[in-house]
N, CA, C and O atoms as a GROMACS GRO file, in nm:
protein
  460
    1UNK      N    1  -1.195  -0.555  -0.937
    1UNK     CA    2  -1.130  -0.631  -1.040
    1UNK      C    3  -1.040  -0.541  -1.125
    1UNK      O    4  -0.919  -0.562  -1.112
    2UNK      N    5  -1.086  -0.424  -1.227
    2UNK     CA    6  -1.048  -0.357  -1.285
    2UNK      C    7  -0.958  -0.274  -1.248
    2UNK      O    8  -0.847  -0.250  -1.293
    3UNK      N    9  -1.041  -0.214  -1.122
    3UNK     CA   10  -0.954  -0.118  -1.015
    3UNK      C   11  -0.853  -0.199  -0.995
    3UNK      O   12  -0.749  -0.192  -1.060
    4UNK      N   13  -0.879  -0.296  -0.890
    4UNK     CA   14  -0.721  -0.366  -0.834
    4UNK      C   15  -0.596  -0.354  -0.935
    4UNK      O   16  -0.494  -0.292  -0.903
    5UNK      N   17  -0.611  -0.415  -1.050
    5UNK     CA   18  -0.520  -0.387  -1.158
    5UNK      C   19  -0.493  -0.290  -1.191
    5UNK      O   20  -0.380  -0.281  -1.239
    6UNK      N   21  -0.578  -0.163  -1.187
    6UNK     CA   22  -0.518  -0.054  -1.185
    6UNK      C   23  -0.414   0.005  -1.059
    6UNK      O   24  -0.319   0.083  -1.070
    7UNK      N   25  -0.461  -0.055  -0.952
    7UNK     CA   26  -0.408   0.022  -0.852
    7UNK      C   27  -0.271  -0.065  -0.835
    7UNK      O   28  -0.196  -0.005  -0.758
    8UNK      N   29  -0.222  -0.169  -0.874
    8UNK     CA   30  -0.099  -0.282  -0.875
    8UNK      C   31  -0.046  -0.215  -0.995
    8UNK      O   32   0.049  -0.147  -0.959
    9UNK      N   33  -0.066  -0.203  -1.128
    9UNK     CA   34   0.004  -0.166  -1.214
    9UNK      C   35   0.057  -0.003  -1.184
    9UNK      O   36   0.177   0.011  -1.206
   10UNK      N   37  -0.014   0.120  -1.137
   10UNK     CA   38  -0.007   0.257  -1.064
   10UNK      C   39   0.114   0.233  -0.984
   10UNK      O   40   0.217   0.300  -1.000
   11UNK      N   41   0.103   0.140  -0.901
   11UNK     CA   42   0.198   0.101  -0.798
   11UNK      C   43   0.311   0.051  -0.858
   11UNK      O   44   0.408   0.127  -0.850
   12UNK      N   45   0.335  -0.076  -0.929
   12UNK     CA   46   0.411  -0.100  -0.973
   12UNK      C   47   0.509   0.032  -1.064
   12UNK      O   48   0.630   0.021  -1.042
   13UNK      N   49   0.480   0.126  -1.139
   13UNK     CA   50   0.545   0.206  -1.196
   13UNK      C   51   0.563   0.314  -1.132
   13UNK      O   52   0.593   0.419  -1.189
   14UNK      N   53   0.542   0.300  -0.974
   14UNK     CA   54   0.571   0.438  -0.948
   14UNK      C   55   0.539   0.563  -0.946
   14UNK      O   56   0.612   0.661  -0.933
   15UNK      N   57   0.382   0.553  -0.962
   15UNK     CA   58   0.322   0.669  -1.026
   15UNK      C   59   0.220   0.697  -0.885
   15UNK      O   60   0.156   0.597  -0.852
   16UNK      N   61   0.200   0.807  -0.807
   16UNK     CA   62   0.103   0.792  -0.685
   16UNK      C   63  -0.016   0.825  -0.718
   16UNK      O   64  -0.044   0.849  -0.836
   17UNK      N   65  -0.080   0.831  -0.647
   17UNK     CA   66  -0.280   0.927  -0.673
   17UNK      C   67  -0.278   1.035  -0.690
   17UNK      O   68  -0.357   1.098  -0.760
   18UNK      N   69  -0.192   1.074  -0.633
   18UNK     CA   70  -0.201   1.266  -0.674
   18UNK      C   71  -0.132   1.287  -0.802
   18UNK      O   72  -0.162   1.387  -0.867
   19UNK      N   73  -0.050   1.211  -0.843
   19UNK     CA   74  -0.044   1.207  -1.014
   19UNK      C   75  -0.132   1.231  -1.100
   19UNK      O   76  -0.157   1.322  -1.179
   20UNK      N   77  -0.199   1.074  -1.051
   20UNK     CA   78  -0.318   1.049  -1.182
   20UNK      C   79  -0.399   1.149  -1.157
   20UNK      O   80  -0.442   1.197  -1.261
   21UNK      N   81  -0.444   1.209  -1.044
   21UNK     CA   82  -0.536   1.317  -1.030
   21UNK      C   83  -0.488   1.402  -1.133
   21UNK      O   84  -0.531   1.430  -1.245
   22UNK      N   85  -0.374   1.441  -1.058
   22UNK     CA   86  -0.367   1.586  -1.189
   22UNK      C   87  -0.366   1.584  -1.294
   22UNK      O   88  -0.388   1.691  -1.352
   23UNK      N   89  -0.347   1.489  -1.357
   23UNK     CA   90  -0.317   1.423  -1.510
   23UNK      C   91  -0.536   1.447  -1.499
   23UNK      O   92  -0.586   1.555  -1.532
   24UNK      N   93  -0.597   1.366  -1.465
   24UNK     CA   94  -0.752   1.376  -1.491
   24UNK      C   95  -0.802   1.519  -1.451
   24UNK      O   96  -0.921   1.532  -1.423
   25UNK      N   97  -0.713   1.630  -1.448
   25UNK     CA   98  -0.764   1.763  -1.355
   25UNK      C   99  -0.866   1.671  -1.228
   25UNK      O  100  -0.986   1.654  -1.251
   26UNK      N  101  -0.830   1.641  -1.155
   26UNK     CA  102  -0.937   1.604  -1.033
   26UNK      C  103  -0.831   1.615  -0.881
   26UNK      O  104  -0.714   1.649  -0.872
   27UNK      N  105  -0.929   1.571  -0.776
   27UNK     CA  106  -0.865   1.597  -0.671
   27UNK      C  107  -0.776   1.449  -0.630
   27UNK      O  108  -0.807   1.352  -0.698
   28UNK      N  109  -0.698   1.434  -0.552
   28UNK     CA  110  -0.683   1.300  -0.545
   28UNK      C  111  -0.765   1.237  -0.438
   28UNK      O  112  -0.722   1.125  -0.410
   29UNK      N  113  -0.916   1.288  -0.339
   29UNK     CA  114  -0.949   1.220  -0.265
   29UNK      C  115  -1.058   1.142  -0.415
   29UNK      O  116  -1.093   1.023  -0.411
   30UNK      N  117  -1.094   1.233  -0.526
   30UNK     CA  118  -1.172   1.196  -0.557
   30UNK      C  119  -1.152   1.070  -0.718
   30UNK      O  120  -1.226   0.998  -0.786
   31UNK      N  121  -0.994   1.109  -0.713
   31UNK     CA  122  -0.957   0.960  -0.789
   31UNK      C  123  -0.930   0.835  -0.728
   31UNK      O  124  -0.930   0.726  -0.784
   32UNK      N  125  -0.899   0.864  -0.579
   32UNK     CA  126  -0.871   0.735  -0.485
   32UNK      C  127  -1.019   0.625  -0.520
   32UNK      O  128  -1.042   0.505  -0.538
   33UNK      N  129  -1.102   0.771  -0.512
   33UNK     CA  130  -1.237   0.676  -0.492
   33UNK      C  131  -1.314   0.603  -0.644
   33UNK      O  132  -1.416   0.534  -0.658
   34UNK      N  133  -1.198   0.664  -0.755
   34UNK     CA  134  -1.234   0.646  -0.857
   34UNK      C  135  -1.131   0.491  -0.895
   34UNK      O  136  -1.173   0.436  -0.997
   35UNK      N  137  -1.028   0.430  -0.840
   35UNK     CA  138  -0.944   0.332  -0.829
   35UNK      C  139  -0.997   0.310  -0.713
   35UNK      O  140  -0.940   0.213  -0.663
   36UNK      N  141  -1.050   0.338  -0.668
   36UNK     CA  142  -1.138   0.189  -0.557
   36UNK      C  143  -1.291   0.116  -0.619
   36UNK      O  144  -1.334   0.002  -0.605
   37UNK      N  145  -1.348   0.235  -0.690
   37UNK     CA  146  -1.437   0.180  -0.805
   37UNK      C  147  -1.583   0.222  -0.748
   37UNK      O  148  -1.691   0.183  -0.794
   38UNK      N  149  -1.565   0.309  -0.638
   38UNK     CA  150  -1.694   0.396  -0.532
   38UNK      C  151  -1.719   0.480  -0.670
   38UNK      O  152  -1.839   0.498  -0.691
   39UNK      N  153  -1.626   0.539  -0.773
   39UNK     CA  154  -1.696   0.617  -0.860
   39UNK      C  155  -1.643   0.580  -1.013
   39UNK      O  156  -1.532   0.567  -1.065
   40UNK      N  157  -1.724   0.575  -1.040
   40UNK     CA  158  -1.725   0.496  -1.237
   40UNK      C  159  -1.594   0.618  -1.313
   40UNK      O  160  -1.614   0.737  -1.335
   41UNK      N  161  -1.467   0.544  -1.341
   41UNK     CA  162  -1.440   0.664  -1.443
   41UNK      C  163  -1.466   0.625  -1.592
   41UNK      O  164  -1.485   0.521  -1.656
   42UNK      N  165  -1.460   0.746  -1.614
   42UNK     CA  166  -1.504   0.780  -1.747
   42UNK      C  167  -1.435   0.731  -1.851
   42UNK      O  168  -1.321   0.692  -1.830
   43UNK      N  169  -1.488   0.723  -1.979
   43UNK     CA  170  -1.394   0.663  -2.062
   43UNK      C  171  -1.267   0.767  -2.114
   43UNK      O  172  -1.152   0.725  -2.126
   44UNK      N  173  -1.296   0.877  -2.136
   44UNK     CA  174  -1.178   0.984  -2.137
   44UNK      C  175  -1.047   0.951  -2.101
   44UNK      O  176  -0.934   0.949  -2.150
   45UNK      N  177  -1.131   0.916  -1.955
   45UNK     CA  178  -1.049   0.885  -1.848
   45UNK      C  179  -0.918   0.766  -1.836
   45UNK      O  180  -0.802   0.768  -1.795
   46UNK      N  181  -1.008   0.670  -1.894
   46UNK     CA  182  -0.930   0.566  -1.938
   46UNK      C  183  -0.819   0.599  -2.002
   46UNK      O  184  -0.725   0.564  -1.931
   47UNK      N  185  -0.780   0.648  -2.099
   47UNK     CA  186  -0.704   0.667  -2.212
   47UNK      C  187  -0.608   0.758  -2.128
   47UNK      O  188  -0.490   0.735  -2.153
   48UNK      N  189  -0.630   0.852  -2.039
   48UNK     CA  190  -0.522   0.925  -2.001
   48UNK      C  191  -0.422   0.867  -1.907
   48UNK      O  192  -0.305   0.899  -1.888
   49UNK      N  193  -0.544   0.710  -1.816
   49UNK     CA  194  -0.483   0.653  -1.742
   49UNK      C  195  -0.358   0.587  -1.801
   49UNK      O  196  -0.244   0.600  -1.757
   50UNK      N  197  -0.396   0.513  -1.910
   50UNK     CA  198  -0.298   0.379  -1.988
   50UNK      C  199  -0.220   0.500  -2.045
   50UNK      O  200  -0.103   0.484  -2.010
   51UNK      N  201  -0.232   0.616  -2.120
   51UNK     CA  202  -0.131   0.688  -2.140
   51UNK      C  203   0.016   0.691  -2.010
   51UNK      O  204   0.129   0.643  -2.014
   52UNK      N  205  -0.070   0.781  -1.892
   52UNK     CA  206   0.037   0.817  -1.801
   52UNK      C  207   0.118   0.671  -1.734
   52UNK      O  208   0.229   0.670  -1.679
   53UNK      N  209   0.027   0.552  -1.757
   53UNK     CA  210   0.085   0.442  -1.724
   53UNK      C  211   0.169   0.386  -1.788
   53UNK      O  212   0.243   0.304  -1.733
   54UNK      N  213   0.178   0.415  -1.928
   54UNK     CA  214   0.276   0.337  -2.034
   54UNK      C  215   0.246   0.242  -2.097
   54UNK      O  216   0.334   0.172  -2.145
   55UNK      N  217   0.055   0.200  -2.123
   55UNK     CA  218   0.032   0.093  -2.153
   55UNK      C  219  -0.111   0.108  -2.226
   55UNK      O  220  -0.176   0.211  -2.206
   56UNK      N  221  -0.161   0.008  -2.309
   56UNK     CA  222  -0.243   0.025  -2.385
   56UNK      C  223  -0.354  -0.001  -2.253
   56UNK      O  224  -0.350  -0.060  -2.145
   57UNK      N  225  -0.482   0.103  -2.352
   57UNK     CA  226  -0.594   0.093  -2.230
   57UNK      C  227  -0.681  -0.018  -2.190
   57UNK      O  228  -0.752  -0.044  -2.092
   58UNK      N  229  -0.634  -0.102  -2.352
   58UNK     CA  230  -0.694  -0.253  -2.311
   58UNK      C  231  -0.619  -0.346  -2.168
   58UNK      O  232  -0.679  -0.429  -2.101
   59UNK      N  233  -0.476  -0.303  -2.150
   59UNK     CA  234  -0.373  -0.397  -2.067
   59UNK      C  235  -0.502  -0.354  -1.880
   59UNK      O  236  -0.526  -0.433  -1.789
   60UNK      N  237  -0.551  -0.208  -1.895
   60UNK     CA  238  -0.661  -0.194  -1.756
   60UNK      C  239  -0.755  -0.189  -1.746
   60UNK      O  240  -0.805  -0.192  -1.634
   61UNK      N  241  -0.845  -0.178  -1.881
   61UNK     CA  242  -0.986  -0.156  -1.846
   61UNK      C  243  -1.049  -0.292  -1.902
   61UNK      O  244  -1.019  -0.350  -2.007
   62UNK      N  245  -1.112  -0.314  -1.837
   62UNK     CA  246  -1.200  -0.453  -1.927
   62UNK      C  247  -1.288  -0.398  -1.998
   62UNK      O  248  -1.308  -0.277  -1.993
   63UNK      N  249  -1.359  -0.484  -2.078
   63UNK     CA  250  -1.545  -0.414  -2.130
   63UNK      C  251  -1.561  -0.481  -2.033
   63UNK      O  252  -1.505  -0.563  -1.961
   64UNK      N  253  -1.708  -0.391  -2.060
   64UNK     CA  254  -1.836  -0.397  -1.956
   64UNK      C  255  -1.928  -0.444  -2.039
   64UNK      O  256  -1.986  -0.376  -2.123
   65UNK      N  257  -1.948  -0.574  -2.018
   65UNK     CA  258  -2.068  -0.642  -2.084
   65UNK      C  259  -2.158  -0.714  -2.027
   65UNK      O  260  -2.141  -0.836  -2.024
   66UNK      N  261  -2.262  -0.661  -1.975
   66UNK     CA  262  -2.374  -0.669  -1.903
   66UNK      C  263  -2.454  -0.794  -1.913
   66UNK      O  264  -2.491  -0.825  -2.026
   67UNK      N  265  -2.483  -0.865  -1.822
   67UNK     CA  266  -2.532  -1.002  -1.847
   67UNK      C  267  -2.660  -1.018  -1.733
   67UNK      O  268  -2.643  -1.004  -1.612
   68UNK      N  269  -2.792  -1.052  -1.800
   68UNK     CA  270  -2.890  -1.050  -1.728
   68UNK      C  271  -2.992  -1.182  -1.795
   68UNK      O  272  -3.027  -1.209  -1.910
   69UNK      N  273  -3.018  -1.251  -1.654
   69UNK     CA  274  -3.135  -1.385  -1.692
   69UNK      C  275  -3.234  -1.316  -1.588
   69UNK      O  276  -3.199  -1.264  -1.482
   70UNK      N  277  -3.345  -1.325  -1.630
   70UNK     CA  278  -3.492  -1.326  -1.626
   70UNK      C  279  -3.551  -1.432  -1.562
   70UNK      O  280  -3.542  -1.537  -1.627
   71UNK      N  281  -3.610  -1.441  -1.453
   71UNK     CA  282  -3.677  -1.549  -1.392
   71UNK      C  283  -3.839  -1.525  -1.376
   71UNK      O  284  -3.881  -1.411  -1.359
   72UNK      N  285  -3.904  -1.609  -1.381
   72UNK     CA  286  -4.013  -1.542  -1.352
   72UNK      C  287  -4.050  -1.431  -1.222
   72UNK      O  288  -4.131  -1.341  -1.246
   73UNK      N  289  -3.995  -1.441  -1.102
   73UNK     CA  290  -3.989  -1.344  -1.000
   73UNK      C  291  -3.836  -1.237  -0.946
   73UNK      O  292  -3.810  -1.167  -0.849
   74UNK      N  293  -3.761  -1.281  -1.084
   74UNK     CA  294  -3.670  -1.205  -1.009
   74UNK      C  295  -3.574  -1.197  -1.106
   74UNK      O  296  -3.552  -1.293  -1.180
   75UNK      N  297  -3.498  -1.068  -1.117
   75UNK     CA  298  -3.381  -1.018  -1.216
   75UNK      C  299  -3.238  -1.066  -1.167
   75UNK      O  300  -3.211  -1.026  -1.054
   76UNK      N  301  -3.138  -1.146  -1.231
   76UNK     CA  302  -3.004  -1.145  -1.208
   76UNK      C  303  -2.959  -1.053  -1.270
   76UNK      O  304  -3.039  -1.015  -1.356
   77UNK      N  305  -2.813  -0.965  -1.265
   77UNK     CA  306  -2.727  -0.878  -1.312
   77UNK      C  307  -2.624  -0.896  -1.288
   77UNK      O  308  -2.608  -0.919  -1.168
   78UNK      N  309  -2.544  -0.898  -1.342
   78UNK     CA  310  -2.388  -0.905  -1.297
   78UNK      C  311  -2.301  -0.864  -1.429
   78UNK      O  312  -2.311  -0.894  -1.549
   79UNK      N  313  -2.202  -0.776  -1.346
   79UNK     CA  314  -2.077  -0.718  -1.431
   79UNK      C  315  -1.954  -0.771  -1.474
   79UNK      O  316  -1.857  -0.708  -1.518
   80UNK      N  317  -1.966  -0.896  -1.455
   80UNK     CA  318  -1.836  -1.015  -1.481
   80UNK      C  319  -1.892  -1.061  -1.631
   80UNK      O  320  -1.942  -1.166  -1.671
   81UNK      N  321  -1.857  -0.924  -1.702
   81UNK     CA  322  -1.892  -0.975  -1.855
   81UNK      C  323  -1.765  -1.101  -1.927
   81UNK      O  324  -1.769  -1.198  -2.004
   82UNK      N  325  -1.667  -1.030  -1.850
   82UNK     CA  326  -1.536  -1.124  -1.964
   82UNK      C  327  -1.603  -1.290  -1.957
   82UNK      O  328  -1.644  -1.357  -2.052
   83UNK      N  329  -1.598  -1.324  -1.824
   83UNK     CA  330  -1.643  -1.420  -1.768
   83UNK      C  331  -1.722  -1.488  -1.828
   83UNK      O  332  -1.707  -1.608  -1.849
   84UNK      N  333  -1.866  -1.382  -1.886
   84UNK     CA  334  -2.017  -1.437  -1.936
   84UNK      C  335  -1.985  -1.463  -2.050
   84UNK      O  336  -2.028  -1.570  -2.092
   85UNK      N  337  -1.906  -1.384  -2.139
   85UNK     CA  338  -1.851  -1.351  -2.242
   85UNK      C  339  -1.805  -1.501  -2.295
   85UNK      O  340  -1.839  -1.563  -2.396
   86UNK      N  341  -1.720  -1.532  -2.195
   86UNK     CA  342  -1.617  -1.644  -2.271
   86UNK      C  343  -1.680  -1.749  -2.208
   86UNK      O  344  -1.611  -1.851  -2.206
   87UNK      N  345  -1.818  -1.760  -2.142
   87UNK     CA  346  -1.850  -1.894  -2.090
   87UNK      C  347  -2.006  -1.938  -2.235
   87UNK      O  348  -2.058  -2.043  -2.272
   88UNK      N  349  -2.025  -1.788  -2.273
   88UNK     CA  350  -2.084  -1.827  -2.404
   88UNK      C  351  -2.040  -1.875  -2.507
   88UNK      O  352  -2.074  -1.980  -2.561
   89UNK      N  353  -1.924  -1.765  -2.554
   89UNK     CA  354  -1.883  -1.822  -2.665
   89UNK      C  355  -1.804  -1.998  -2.631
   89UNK      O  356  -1.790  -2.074  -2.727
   90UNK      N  357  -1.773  -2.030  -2.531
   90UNK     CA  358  -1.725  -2.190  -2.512
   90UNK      C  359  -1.875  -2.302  -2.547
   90UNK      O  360  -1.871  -2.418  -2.588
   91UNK      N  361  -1.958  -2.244  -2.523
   91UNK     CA  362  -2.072  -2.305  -2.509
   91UNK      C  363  -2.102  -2.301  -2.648
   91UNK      O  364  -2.112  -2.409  -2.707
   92UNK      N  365  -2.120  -2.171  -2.724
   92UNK     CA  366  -2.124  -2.211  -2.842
   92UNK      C  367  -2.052  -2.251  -2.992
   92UNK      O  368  -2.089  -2.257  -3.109
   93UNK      N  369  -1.915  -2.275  -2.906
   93UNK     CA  370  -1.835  -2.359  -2.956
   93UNK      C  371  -1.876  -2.507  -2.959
   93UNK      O  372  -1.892  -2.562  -3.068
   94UNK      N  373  -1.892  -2.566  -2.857
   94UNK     CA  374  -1.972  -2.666  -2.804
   94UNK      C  375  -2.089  -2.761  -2.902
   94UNK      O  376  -2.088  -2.872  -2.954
   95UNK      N  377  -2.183  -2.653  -2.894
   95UNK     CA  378  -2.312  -2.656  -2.970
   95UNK      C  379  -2.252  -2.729  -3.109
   95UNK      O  380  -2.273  -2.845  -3.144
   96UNK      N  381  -2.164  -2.622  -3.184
   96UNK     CA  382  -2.092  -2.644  -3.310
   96UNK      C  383  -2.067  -2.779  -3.303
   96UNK      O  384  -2.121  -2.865  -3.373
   97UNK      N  385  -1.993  -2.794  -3.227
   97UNK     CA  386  -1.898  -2.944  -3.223
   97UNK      C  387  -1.993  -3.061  -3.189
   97UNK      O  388  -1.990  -3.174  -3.237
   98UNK      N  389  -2.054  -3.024  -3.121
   98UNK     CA  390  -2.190  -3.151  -3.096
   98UNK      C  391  -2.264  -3.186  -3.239
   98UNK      O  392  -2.258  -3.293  -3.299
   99UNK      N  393  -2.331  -3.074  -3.275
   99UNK     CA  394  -2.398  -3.061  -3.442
   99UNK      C  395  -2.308  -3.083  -3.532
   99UNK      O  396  -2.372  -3.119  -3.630
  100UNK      N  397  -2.166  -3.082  -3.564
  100UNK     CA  398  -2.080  -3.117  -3.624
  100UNK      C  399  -2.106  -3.316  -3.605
  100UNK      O  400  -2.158  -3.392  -3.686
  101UNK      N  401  -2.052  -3.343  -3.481
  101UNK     CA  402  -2.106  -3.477  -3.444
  101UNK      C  403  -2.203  -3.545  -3.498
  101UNK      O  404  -2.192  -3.653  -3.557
  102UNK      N  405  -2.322  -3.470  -3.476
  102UNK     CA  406  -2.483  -3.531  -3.477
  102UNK      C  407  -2.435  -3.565  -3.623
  102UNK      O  408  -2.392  -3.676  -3.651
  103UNK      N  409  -2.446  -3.455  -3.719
  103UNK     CA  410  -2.397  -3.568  -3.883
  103UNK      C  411  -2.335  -3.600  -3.933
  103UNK      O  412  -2.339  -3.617  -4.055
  104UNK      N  413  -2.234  -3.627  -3.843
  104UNK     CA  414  -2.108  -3.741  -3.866
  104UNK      C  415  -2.190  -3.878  -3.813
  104UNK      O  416  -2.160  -3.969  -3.891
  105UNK      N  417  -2.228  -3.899  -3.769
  105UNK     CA  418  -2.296  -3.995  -3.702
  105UNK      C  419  -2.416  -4.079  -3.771
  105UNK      O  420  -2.426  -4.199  -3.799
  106UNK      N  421  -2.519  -3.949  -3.787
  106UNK     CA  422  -2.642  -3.962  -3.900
  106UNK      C  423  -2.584  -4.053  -4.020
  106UNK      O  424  -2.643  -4.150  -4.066
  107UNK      N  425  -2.462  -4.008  -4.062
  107UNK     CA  426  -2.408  -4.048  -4.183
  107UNK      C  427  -2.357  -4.174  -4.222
  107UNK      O  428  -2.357  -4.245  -4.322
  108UNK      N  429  -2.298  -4.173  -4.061
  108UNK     CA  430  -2.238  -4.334  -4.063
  108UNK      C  431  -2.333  -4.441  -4.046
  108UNK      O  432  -2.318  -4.558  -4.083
  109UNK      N  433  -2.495  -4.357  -3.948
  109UNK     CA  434  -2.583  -4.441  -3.956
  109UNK      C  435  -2.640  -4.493  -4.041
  109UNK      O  436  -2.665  -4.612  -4.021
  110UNK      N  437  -2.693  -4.428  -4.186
  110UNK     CA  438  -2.666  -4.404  -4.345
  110UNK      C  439  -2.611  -4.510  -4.389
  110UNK      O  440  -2.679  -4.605  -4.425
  111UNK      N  441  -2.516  -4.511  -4.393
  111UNK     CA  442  -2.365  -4.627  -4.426
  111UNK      C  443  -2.405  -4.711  -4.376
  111UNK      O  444  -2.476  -4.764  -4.462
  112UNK      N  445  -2.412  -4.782  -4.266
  112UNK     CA  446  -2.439  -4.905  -4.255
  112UNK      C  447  -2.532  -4.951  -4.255
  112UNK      O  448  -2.546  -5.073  -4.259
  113UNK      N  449  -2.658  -4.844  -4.248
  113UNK     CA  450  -2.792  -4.937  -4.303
  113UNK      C  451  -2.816  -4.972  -4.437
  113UNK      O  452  -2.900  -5.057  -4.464
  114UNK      N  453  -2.743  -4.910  -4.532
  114UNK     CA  454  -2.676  -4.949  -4.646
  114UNK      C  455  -2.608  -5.092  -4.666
  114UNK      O  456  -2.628  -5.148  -4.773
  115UNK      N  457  -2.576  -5.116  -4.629
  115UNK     CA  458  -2.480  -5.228  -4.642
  115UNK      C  459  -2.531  -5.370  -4.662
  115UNK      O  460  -2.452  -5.464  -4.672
   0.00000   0.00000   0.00000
């Protein structure tokens, strides 16, 4: 995910692997494998990337926000935080707007047993 965008935006400007290597002091077999995502780079790392790229480090790196449910026999994990991220906060947007509802409703129920 992250990688790909790195390696399309790299591409797009013209910039090869043995660049970014030298820019990270590293080799370029071992940044290939670091834009294929076989090895975690570092956050350092980040910053020198979006530097030599011309772009803020938010435009390539996502957060990493870790998302795990608990079952009784078995652990989920997954690294598609943006994803988890924005399928919570919609949800608890949601919640809001429902409970917003519920006493608009209560109220009107109020009101006309009034009447």
């Amino acid at each position: 995910m992250q990688q790909e965008k790195l390696r399309k935006l790299r591409i797009q400007k013209g910039i090869s692997q043995e660049k970014i290597a030298e820019i990270l002091s590293t080799d370029p077999s071992n940044y290939s494998r670091k834009e294929r995502g076989k090895i975690k780079i570092r956050e350092e790392e980040w910053y020198k990337i979006a530097e030599a790229l011309g772009v803020p480090v938010e435009d390539i790196k996502e957060h990493e926000i870790k998302f795990s449910a608990h079952h009784e026999h078995s652990t989920f994990h997954d690294d598609c935080g943006i994803y988890y991220q924005s399928l919570v906060d919609n949800l608890n947007d949601y919640i809001s707007f429902l409970k917003q509802e519920i006493n608009e409703l209560k109220e009107e129920i109020k009101t006309l047993r009034s009447q």
